[in-house]
Backbone as XML, in Angstrom:
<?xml version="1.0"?>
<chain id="A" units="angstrom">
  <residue number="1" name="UNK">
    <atom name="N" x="-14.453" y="-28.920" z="-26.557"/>
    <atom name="CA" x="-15.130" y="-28.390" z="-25.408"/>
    <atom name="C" x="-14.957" y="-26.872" z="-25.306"/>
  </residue>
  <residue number="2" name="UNK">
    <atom name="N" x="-14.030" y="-26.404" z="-25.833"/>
    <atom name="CA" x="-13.310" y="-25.470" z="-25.852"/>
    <atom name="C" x="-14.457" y="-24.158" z="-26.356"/>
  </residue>
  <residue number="3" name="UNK">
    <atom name="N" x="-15.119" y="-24.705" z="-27.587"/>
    <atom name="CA" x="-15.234" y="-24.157" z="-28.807"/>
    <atom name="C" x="-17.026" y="-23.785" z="-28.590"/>
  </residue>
  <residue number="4" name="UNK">
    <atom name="N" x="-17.671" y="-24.508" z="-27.396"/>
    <atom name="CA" x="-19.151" y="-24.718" z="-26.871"/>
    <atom name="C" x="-19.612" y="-23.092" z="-26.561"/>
  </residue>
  <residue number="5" name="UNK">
    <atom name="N" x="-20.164" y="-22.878" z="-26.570"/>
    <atom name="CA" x="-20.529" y="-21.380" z="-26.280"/>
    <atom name="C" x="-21.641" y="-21.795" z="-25.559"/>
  </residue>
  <residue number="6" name="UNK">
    <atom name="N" x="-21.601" y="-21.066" z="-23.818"/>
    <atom name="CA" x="-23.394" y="-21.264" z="-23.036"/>
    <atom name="C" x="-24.212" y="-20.013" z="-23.540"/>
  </residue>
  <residue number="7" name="UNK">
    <atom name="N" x="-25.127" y="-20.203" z="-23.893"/>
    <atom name="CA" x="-26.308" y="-18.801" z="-23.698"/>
    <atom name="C" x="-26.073" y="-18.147" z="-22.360"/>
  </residue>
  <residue number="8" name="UNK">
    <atom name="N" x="-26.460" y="-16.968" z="-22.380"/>
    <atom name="CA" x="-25.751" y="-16.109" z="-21.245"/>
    <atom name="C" x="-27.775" y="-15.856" z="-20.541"/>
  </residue>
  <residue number="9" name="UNK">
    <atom name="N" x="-27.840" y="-16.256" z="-19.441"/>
    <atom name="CA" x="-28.564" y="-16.216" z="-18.396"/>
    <atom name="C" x="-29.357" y="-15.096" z="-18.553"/>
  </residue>
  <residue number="10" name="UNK">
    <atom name="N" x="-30.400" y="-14.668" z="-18.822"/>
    <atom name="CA" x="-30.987" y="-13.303" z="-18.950"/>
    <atom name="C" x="-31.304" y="-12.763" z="-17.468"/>
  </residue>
  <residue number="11" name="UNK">
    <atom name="N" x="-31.517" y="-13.324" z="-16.509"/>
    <atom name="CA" x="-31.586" y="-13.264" z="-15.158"/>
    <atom name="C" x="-30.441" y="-13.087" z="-14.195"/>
  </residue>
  <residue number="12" name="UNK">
    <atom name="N" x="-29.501" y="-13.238" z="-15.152"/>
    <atom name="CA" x="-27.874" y="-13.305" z="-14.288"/>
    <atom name="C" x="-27.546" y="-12.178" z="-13.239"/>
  </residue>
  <residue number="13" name="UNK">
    <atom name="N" x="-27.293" y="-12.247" z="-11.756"/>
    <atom name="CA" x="-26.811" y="-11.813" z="-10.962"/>
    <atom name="C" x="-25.709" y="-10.675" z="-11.342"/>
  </residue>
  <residue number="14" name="UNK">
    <atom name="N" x="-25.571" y="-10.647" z="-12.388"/>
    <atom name="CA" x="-24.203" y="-10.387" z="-13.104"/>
    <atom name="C" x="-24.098" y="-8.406" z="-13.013"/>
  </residue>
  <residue number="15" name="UNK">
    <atom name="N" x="-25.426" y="-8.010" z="-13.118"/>
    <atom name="CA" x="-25.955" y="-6.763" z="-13.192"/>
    <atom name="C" x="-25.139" y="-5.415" z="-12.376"/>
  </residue>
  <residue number="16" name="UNK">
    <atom name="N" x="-24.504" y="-4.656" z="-12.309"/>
    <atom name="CA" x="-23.672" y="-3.588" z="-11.954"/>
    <atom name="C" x="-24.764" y="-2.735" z="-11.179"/>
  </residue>
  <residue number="17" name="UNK">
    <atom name="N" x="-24.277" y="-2.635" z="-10.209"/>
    <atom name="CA" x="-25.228" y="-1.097" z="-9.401"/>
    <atom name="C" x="-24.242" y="0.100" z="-9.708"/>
  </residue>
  <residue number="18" name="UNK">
    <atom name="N" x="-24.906" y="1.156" z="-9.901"/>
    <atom name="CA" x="-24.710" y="2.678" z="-10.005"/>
    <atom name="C" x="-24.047" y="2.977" z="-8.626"/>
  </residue>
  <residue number="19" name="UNK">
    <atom name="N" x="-22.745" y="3.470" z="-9.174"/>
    <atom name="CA" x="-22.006" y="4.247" z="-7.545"/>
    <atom name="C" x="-22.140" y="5.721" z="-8.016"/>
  </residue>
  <residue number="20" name="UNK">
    <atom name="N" x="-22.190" y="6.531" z="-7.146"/>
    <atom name="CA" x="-21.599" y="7.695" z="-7.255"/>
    <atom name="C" x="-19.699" y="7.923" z="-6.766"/>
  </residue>
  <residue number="21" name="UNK">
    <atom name="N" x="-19.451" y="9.256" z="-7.340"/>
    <atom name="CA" x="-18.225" y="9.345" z="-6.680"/>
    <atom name="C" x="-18.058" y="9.091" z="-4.830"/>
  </residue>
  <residue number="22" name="UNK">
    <atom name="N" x="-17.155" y="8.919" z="-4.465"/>
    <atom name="CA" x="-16.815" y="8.816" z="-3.117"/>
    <atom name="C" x="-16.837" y="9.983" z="-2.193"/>
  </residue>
  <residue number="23" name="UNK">
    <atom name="N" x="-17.623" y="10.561" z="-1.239"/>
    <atom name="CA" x="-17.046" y="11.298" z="-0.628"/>
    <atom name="C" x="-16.095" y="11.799" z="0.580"/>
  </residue>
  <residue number="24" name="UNK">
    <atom name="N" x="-15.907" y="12.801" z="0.250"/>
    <atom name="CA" x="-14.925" y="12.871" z="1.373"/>
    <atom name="C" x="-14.940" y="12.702" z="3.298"/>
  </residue>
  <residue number="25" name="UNK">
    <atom name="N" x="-14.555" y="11.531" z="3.434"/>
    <atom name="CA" x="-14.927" y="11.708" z="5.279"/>
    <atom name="C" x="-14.537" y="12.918" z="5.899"/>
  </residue>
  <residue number="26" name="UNK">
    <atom name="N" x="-14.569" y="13.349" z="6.833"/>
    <atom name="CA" x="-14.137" y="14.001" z="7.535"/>
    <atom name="C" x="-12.131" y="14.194" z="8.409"/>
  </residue>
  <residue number="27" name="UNK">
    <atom name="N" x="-12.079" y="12.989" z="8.355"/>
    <atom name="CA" x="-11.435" y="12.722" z="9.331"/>
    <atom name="C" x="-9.841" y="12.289" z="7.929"/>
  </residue>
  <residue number="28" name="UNK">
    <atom name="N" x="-10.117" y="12.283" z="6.545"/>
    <atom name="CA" x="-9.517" y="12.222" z="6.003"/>
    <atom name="C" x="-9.011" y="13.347" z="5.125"/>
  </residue>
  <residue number="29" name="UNK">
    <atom name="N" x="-9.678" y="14.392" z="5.230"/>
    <atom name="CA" x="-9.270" y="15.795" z="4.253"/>
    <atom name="C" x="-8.419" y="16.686" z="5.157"/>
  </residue>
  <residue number="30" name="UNK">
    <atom name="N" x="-7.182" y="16.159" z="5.957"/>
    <atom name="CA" x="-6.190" y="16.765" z="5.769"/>
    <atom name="C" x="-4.948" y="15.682" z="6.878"/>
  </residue>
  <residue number="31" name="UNK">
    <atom name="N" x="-4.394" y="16.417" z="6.740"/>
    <atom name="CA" x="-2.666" y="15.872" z="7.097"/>
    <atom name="C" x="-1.610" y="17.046" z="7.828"/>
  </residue>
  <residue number="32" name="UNK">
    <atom name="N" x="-0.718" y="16.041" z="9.158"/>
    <atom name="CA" x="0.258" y="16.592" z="9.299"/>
    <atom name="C" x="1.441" y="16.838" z="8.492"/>
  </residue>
  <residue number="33" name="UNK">
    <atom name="N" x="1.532" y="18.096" z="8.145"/>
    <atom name="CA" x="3.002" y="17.348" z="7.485"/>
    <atom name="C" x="4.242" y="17.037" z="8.103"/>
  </residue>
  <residue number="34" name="UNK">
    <atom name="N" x="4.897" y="15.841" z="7.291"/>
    <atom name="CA" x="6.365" y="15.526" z="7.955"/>
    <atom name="C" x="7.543" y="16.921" z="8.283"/>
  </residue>
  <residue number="35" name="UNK">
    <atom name="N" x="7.240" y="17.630" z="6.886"/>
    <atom name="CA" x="8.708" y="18.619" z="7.288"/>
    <atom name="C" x="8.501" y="20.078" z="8.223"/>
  </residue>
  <residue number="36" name="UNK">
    <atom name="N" x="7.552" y="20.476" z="8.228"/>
    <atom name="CA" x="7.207" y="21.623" z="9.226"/>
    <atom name="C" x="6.015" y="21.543" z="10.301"/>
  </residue>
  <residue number="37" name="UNK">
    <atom name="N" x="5.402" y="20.250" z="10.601"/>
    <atom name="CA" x="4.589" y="20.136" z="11.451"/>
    <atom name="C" x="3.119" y="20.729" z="11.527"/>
  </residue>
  <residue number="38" name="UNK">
    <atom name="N" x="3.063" y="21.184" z="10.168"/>
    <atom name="CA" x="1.303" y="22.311" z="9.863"/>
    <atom name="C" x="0.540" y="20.854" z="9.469"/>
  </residue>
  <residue number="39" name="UNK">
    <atom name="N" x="-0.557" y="21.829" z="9.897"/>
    <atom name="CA" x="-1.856" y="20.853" z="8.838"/>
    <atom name="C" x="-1.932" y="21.424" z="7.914"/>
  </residue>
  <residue number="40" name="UNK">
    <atom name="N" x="-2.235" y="20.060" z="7.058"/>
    <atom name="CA" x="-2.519" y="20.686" z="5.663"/>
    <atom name="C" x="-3.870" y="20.061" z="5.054"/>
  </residue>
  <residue number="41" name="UNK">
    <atom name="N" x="-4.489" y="21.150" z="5.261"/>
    <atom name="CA" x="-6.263" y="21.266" z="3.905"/>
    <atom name="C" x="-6.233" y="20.255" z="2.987"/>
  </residue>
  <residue number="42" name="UNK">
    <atom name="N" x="-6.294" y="19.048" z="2.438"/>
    <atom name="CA" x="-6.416" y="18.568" z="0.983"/>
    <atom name="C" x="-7.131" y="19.172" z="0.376"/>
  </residue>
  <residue number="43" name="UNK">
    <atom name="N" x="-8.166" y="20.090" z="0.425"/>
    <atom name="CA" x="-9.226" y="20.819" z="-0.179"/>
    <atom name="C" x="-8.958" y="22.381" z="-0.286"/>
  </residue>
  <residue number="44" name="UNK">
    <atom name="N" x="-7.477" y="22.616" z="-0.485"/>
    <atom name="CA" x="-6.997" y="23.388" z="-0.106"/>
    <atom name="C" x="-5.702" y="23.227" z="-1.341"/>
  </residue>
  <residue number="45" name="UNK">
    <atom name="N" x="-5.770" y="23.400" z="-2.636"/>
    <atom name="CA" x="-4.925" y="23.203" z="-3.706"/>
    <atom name="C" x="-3.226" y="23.977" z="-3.633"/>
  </residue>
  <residue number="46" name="UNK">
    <atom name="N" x="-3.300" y="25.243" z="-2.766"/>
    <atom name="CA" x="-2.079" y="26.451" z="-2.238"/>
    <atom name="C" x="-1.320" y="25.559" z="-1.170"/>
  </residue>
  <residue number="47" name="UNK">
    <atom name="N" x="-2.169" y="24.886" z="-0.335"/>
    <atom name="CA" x="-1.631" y="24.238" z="1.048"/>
    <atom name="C" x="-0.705" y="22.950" z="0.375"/>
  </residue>
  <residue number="48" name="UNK">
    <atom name="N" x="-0.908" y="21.918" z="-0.706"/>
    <atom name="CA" x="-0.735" y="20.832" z="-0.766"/>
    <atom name="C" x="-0.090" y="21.311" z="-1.983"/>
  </residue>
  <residue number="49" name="UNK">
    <atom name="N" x="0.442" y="21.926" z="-2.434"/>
    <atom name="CA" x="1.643" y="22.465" z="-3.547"/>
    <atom name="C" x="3.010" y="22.759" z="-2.201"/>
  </residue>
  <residue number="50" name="UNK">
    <atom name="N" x="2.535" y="23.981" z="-1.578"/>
    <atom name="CA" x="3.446" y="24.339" z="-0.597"/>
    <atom name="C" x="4.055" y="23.047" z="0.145"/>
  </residue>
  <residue number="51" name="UNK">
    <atom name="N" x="3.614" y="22.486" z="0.441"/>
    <atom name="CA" x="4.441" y="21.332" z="1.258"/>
    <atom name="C" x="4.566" y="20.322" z="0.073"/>
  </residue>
  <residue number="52" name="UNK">
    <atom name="N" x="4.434" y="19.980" z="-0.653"/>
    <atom name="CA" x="5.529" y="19.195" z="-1.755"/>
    <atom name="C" x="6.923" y="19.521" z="-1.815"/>
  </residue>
  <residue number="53" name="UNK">
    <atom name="N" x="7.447" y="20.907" z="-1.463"/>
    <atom name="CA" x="8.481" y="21.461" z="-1.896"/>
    <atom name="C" x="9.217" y="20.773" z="-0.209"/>
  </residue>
  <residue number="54" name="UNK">
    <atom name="N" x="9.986" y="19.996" z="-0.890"/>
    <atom name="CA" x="11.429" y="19.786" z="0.169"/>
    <atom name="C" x="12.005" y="20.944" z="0.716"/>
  </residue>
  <residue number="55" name="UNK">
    <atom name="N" x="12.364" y="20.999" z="2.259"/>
    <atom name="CA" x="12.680" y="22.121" z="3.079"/>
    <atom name="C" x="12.231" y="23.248" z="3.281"/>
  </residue>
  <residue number="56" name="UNK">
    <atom name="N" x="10.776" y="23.139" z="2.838"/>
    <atom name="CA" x="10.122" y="24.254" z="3.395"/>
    <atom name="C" x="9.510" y="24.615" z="4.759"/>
  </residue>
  <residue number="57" name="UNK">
    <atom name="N" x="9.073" y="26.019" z="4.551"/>
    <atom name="CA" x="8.848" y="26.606" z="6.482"/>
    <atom name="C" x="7.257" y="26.791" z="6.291"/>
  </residue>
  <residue number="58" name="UNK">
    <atom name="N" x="6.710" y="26.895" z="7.235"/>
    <atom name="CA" x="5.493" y="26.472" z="7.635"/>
    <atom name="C" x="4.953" y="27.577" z="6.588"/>
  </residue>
  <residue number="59" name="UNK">
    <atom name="N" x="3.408" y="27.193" z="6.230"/>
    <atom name="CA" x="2.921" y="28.005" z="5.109"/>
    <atom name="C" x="1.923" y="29.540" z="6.212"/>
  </residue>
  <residue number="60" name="UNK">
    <atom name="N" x="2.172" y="30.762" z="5.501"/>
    <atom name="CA" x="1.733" y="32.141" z="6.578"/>
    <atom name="C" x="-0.235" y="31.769" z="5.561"/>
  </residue>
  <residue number="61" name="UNK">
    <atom name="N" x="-0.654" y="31.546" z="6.994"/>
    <atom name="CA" x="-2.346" y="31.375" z="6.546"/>
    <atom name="C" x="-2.803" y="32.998" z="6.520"/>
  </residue>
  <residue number="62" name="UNK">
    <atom name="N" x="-3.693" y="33.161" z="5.512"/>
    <atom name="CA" x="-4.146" y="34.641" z="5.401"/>
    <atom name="C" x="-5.779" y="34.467" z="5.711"/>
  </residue>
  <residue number="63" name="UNK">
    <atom name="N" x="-5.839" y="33.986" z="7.085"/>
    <atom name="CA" x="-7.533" y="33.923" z="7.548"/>
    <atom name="C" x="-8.162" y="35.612" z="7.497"/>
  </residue>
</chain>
């Protein structure tokens, strides 16, 4: 029984739709951080290095 092979359905449901990448919500591209209380940018590569580092002080924004 094992060894039976079915023909595979040419009509099969089976078919993959096209995603694009995900984008970003709103409400998810950034964070408090735990050790100094700033927000931090995820879209923002300087912001989310700086707070990796254990015991650091709030990051000086240059708006």
């Amino acid at each position: 029984m094992l060894n039976q092979v079915r023909p595979m359905d040419p009509q099969s449901p089976a078919a993959t739709a096209h995603r694009g990448p995900p984008a970003l919500r709103p409400c998810c591209d950034s964070y408090v951080c735990p050790v100094c209380d700033q927000v931090v940018e995820l879209n923002d590569f300087r912001q989310v290095v700086w707070h990796q580092r254990p015991g650091h002080q709030p990051m000086e924004m240059d708006d």
